[in-house]
C-alpha positions, 0 to 999 in steps of 0.5 A: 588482720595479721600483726607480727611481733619479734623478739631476739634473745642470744642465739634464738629468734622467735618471730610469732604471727596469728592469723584470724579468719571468720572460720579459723585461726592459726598460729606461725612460729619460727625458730632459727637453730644455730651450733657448730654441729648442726647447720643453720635450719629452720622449724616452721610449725603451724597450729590451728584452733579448729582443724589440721591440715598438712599443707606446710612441710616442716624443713630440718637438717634433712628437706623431705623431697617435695615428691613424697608429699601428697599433692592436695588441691590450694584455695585461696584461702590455704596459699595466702596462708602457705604464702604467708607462713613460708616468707615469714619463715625464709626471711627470718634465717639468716641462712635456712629456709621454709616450704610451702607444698601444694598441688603445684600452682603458683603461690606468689612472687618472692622479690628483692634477693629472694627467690620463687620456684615451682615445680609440679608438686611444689612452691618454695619461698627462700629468702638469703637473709641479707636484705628485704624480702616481700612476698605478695600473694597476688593470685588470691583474686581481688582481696589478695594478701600480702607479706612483707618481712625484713631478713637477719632476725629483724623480721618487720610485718605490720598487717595483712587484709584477707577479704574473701567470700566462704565462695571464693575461699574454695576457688582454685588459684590461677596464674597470670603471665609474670611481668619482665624488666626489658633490662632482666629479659632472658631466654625462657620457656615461660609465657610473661608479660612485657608492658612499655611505651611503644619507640618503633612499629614495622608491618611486614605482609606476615609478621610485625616488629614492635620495640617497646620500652619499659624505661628499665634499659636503654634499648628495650625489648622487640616483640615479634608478632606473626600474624597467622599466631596472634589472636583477632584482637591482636590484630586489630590491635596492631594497626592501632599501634603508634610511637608513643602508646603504651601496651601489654605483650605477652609471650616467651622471650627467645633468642633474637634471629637478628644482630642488633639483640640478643633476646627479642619477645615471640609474642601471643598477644598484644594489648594496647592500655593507653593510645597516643596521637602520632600526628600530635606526639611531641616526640618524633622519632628524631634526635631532638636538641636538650634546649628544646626537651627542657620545654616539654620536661614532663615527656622528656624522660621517654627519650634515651639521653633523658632516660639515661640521665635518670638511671645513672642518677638513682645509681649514683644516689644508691651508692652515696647511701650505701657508701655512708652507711656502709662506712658507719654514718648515720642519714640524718634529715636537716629542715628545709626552712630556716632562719639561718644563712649558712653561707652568709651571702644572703643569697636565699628565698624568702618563705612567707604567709603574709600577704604580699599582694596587698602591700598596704596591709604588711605589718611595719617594722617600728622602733621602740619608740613606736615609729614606723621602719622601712621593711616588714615585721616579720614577727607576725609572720607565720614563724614569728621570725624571717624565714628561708629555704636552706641553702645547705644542710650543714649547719643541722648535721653539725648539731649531729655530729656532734652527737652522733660522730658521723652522720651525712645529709642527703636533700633539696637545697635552695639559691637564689643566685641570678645565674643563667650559667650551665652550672647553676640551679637554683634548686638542687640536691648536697650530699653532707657529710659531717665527721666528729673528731676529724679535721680537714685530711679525715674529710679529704680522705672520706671525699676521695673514697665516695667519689671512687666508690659511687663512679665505680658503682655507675662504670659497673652498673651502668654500662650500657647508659655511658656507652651512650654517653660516650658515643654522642656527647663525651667520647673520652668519658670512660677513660675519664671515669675510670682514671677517677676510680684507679688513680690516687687524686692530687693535694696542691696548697692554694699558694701553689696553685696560685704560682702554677696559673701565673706562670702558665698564664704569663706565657699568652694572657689572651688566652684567659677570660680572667687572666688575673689571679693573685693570692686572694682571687676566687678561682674561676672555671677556666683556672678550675678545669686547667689545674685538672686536665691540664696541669695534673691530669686529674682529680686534685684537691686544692686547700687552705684557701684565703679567710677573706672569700670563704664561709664564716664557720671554717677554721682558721689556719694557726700557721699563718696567723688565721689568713688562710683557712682549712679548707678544701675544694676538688677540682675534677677533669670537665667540670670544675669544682665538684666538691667543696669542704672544710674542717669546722671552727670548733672555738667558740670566741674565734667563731663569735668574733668572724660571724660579728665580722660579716654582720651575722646576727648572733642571736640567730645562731645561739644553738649553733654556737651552744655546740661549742659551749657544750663539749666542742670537739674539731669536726670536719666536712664537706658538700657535693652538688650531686647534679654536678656529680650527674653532669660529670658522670654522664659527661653532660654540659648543661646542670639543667639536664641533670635533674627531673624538673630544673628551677632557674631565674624565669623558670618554675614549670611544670 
């Protein structure tokens, strides 16, 4: 086992490992040197307790040239060692680096913003100290060893297992083909490994054409087989192929002889790791109806549109993080269950361990005199209280908030609305953030800076998933995106809001679903999605909304007397309202007084209100339903196609 501590202080790191075989032990140390005179270096020093060997160069301001090293043979035993000391010594700098030198096998892959070479005479690991770097000594035989360490002096390793025998200890290393990304795929003289799921076969008399896809990119990677250059299993191997299986192909990625691809695979080898009936295969190859896809969810991720749904999702997750973080925000992970409704309209899914197949044995909800009331005694349910799946984290990240400043929330949320709409789930994802000292300008400005950031982030990586999209379902989808990220969005009073669809409505009232809208009326879609495409041509925010068809927690507007509140809610081109948010009431006898106007029981939220006992300060916020989000960047219709495994009213597969 290898257990690795560090410690910081000033300008100096020493992060220190010891390593303990059954033959030997040794120690690893580095020091990270900075001056205004000397560059950034890094000092890797190694010290056996039985005996020495050169195996690890010791890089200052000067690197030796790896050919004035003299070559000595690796054991498995020496590159899980080398393999080890050389990450911890890279990740640890900031902007120096360490070697390992061998007799030139291959060491290890170095992932995340690191770096691996080799040449005939070396192995090099370098880390550029801005983010995680992993090193895996993956050609040490069954037992393998592994390193991982955190770069910028806050080197993390937990342990590393040598398991070896005094025989394979002395057995030479050997290489296997490194496996490629379809999606990274670049002219190379190296022999990898592409494993997928076969789209495509087409046998010609001298050659045959796979298209394998590994999910990494829409188009995938075709791998050429001449069948006078494949091996006899190969062969075989090819007349067993089908749309559907998976397999392993090895050989050089060289420049495509046809249009449709830059880069193809010249393949040596093919090996089938998992077969796949064609004549039972869900999945023709056909253009299949995204209602019929949501029958056979668990295989619809193998299809493009599923395919791209999904990738432009995890950018768009990894750009909300980046952009909190960034900004300063703390992630902070609010309870799924709870005894609290945050919106106060009881529209939540019970959580319960009472048995509920036999009624008969429910506990009664009595009076203090002793008599039976209808309903059930939750009191001697598992959390001696009725309990629910949220229906938002805000409530939590306003605890924190007020602790912390700024913090968002990030999770599953629950609805138990009977909606069968293109809109609605009944499980699904609220960004939420929460702002400490902020009012309803300060979570309007924060929305319209992530929003610009994470689309910007899916127009730039992404490319290739949105061509697709704006080809078969939304052919204005980039010019709509990009419109978001470069054009400053809309702030329209509700009152005026309110002026603007009369008097559009006034000209053809048949026109609308509902055409009548007065101060009061809850917005519907139809007057959402015209006040963005049509009226301002834009993302608008709409604000001050009227007390009556809000959430309790908002505050109330002193200007008119507390009619309105302050509240918000953005309204985007194609979809509608994606965004939706407020500045807090931090009064504690304004904020008692409304929960008692919609019968909130205020017991249930005595730690809510305590926030405004205790050092109450104005704090704003908002929520985003991310599968909106999803559905309005991949110019989707239905939410339902937005996320993995959609839950509505009669559906709860898979």
């Amino acid at each position: 086992h290898i257990h690795h501590t560090a410690a910081c202080n000033g300008e100096l790191q020493y992060p220190i490992a010891t390593v303990t075989t059954s033959s030997s032990s040794f120690r690893v140390g580095v020091r990270v040197i900075r001056s205004s005179s000397v560059p950034d270096s890094t000092a890797l020093q190694h010290e056996r307790t039985q005996r020495r060997r050169p195996y690890l160069h010791r890089a200052r301001k000067q690197r030796m040239a790896p050919a004035k090293l003299t070559p000595q043979p690796w054991s498995k035993k020496m590159a899980s060692r080398a393999c080890f000391a050389a990450a911890v010594a890279a990740s640890s700098s900031r902007r120096g680096g360490a070697s390992a030198f061998g007799g030139g096998r291959a060491l290890s892959s170095v992932v995340g913003r690191s770096s691996f070479a080799a040449s005939p005479a070396s192995a090099t690991a370098v880390a550029d100290g801005s983010s995680l770097a992993v090193a895996f000594a993956n050609n040490i035989g069954s037992g393998g060893a592994m390193a991982a360490a955190a770069a910028g002096g806050r080197t993390s390793i937990d342990s590393i297992r040598l398991r070896m025998s005094s025989a394979e200890a002395t057995e030479p290393v050997t290489s296997s083909p490194r496996r490629v990304k379809t999606a990274h795929a670049e002219v190379s003289e190296d022999t990898v490994s592409i494993k997928g799921w076969v789209r495509t076969v087409r046998k010609q008399k001298t050659l045959a054409f796979v298209e394998v896809n590994d999910g990494s990119s829409m188009s995938g990677i075709q791998c050429v087989l001449p069948f006078d250059e494949v091996d006899e299993d190969t062969l075989k191997e090819i007349d067993k192929l089908t749309t559907g299986c998976s397999v392993d192909a090895t050989g050089t990625i060289v420049k495509s002889q046809g249009g449709k691809q830059s880069v193809e695979l010249s393949a040596s080898s093919l090996r089938i790791v998992g077969t796949c009936p064609g004549e039972t295969y869900p999945l023709a190859k056909k253009r299949h109806s995204l209602e019929y896809l949501r029958t056979i969810a668990h295989l619809r991720p193998r299809t493009n549109t599923i395919a791209a749904v999904s990738r432009v999702r995890s950018t768009l997750a990894g750009g909300v993080h980046a952009f909190f973080q960034t900004e300063g925000f703390n992630y902070v992970q609010t309870p799924l269950i709870t005894a609290s409704d945050c919106e106060g309209a009881g529209e939540m899914f019970r959580v319960t361990t009472l048995d509920t197949d036999d009624v008969a044995s429910l506990p009664r909800a009595k009076d203090e005199d002793g008599k039976e009331l209808p309903g059930v005694d939750y009191g001697e349910d598992f959390f001696g209280k009725a309990a629910f799946l949220t229906v938002s984290g805000q409530l939590g990240g306003e605890t924190y908030a007020t602790a912390l400043g700024d913090v968002y929330t990030f999770g599953p949320t629950f609805r138990a609305e009977n909606s069968q709409t293109a809109r609605h789930l009944a499980e699904f994802w609220m960004v939420e953030p929460e702002m400490a000292f902020a009012d309803l300008t300060s979570a309007m400005d924060n929305a319209e800076a992530m929003l610009k950031s994470v689309v910007g982030l899916a127009l730039k990586e992404c490319e290739e998933d949105l061509t697709f999209f704006a080809k078969f379902f939304d052919k204005g989808l980039k010019d709509r995106l990009e419109k978001l990220v470069n054009k400053p969005f809309v702030r329209v009073a509700y009152r005026d809001a309110i002026e603007y669809l009369q008097e559009e409505i006034a000209k053809d009232p048949s026109a609308w679903q509902f055409p009548e809208v007065e101060f009061g009326t809850d917005l519907a879609t139809e007057h959402e999605r015209w006040l963005a495409e049509t009226k301002f041509e834009s993302a608008v925010f709409v604000y001050n909304y009227p007390k009556k068809i809000k959430a309790f927690y908002m505050r109330d507007n002193d200007e008119d007397g507390g009619e309105t509140v302050n509240a918000m809610d953005l309204l985007v081109p194609g979809v509608g309202e994606l965004v939706g948010g407020s500045q807090r009431e931090e009064r504690l006898d304004v904020l008692v007084e409304k929960m008692k106007e919609l019968d909130l029981d205020v017991e249930d939220y005595w730690w809510y209100l305590d926030l405004r006992r205790f050092g109450s300060v104005p704090h704003a916020g908002y929520g985003l339903g991310f599968e909106r989000l999803v559905t309005y960047v991949c110019g989707i219709e239905n939410i339902r196609d937005a996320i993995a495994f959609p839950r509505y009213p009669g559906n709860a597969e898979f």
